[in-house]
N, C-alpha and C positions, 0 to 999 in steps of 0.2 A: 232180459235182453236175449236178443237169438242172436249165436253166433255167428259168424260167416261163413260163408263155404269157402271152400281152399277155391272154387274159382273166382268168386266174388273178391278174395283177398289178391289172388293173382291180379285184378284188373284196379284192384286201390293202390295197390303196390305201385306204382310208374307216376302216381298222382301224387302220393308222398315223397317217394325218393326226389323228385322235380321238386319239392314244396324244401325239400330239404337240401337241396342242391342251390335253388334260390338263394336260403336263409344261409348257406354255406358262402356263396359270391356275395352277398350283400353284406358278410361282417366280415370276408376278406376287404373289401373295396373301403370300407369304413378304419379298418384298422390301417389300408394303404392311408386316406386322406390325416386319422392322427399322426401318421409316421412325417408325412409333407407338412402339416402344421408344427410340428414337435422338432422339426428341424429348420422348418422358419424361423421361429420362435430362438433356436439356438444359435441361427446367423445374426439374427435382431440379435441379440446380446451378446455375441463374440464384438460385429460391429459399435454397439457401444464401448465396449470393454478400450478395445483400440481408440474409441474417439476422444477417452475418457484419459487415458491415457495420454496421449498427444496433447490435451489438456493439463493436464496434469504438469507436464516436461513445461510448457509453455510459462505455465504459472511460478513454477521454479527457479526458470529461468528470468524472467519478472524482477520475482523476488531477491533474489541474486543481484540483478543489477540495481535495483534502490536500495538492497544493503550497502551495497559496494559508494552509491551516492553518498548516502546518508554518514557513510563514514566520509569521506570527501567533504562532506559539508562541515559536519563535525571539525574535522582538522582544516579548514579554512575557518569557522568561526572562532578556531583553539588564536591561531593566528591574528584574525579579526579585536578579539579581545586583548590579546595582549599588545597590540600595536595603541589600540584607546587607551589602554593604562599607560603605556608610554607616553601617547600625544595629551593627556590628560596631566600627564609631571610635569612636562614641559610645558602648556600652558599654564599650569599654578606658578613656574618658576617665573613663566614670563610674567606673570600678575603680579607678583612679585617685586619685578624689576621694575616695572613701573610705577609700582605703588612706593618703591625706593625715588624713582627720577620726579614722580610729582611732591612727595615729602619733601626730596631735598629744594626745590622750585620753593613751595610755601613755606619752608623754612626762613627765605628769606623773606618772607610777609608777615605770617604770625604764627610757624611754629607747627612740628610736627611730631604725634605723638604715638610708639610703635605698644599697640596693645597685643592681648592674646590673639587678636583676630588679622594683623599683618598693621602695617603702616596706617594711622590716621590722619587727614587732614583737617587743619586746623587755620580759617580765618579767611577762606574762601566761600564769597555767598552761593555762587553754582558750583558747592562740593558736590560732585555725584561722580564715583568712580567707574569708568567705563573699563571693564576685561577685555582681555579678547577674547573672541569667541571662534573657536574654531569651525573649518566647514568641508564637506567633501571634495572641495578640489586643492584645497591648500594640505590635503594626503599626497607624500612621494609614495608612488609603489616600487616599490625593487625590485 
């Protein structure tokens, strides 16, 4: 290879440094656009962070109030049930009583016989004991 002359290099000189001044602005201008992507990209995920967030409260607060329900519900069924066990006594008493006023009716006919299972009747051909039968609106509420 022959080498240059120093004026031959003085005139490649301004073609390189240009070539390199180029390649200088072109991967300035590239690391500008990573820096504008790279901080999209960080707004895109602040913005979820917040929305995720805000979510997040919403859901809490949700949950929160169908705890707060579901206890409510709970302590109305607590209530619920214990008023059936009472209207429940009271209907067996009143079955009861009945099965006492028609005994004592067929006694005067043929006879009444009180087993383990409450009062029998005895010497009526349409023996069939009718209860009462409780129902939603024969409930007082208090």
């Amino acid at each position: 290879m022959e080498s240059l002359s120093a004026a031959e290099e003085d005139l490649l000189r301004p073609v390189a440094d240009q070539r390199k001044r180029k390649r200088m602005e072109s991967n300035r201008e590239s690391a500008r656009r990573s820096r504008v992507r790279k901080q999209k990209h960080l707004d895109d995920l602040t913005a979820e962070i917040s929305r995720m967030i805000k979510e997040n409260n919403q859901i809490s607060i949700s949950v929160n109030v169908t705890a707060q329900h579901c206890v409510s519900v709970e302590a109305a069924n607590s209530v619920l049930r214990a008023q059936m066990m009472e209207l429940t006594q009271r209907l067996h008493s009143l079955n009861e009583i009945l099965d006492f006023i028609h005994c004592s009716a067929a006694a005067a006919v043929g006879g009444c016989v009180f087993g383990a299972e409450g009062f029998q009747h005895q010497g009526f051909a349409d023996n069939q004991q009718h209860p009462i039968m409780a129902s939603a609106e024969m409930i007082d509420y208090y």
